[in-house]
N, C-alpha and C positions, 0 to 999 in steps of 0.2 A: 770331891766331884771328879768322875772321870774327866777326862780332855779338859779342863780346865772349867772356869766361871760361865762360861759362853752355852752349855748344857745345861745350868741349872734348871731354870723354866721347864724342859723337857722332863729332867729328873726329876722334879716334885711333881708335874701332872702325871708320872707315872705310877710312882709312889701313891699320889689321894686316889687314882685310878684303883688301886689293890686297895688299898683302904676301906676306899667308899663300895666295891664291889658288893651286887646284891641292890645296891642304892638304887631306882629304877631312874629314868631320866625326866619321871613325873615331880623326882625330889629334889635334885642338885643334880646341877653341871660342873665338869673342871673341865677347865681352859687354861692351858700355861699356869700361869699362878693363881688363879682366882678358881672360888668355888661359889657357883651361883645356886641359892636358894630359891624354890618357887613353889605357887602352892596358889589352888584357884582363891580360898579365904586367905581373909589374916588369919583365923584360926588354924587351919593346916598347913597354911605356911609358919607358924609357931611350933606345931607339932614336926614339919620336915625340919626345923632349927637345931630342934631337942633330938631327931635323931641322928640329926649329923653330929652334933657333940656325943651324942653317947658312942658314934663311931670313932670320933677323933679320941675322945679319953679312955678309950677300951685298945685304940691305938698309942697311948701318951702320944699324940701331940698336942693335947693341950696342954698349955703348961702348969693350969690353976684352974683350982675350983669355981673361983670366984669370977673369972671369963663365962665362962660357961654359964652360971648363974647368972649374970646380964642379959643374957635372954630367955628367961624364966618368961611367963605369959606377961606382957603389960596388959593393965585393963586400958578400954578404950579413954578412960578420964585420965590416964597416966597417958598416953601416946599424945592427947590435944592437947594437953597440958605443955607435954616438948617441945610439939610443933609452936604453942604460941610461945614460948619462948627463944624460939631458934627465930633470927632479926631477917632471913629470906623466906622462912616458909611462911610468918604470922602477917601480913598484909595481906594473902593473897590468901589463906583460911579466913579473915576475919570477914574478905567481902563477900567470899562463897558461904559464909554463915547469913550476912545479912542479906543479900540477891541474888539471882541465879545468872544473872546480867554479864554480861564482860565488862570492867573499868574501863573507860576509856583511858588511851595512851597517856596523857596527860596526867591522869589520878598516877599510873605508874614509873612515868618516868623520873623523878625523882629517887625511887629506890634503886636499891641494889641490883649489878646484873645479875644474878640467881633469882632475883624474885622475878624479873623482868625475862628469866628464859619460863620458869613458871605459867608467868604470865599469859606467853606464846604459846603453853601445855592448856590454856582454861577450857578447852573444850575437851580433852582426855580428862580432867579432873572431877573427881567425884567426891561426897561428903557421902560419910554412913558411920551415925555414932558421933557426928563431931568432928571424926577422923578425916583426913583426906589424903584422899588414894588418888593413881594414876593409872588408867586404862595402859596396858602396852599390848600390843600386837604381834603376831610374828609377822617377815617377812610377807610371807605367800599368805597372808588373812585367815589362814586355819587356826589360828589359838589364839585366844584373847586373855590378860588373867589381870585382875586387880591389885596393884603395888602400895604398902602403905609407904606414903612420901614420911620417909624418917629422918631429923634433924643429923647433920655431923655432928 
């Protein structure tokens, strides 16, 4: 790294910057170290996945096949599946399965703070497929795009 460690950041968002060139800003953002995915569906947000991998492996930086294929399409039964098993998302999918309702504080406090910032999200949260997504916004109220909430 030129001038030391202190650059890096800069140097890899310039680097994905050439890499991802052509990529519109409809598909992925890079920001310092991160490369942000978006996409109005889950479906085109799976297709802009698949082409930023085929950008990174036509770049080697990926470093295995088998990264890459982790985000091969999941069906909607494989993503609800994750979500009830991940211990902050499945409380807060189980009662948006069974009512449209907000839990009272009470039914939530006992869980985890992650389900309990969820919780605070229940009015951006949406089900379709099972699945549940998260409304986000931009700043200024011109875009809006549906997020599948994905377990760590």
């Amino acid at each position: 790294m030129p001038f030391g460690l202190c650059n890096t950041p800069a140097t890899f968002e310039r680097l994905m910057e050439t890499v991802l060139h052509g990529l519109s800003s409809e598909t992925c953002l890079v920001y310092l170290d991160d490369i942000i995915i978006v996409g109005r569906t889950f479906e085109e947000h799976l297709n802009n996945l698949r082409k930023l991998f085929q950008r990174l492996q036509k770049a080697r930086n990926v470093s295995s096949l088998t990264s890459a294929r982790a985000w091969d399409p999941w069906s909607s039964c494989e993503i609800q599946k994750a979500q009830l098993e991940d211990p902050a998302i499945k409380p807060i999918l189980e009662k948006k399965l069974n009512s449209a309702d907000r839990p009272s504080w009470q039914e939530i406090a006992p869980e985890s703070p992650a389900t309990k910032r969820y919780w605070a999200l229940w009015d951006s949260l949406h089900l379709k497929d099972g699945v549940l997504y998260r409304r986000w916004e931009s700043d200024d109220g011109s875009s809006c795009r549906w997020q599948p909430i994905l377990p760590k």
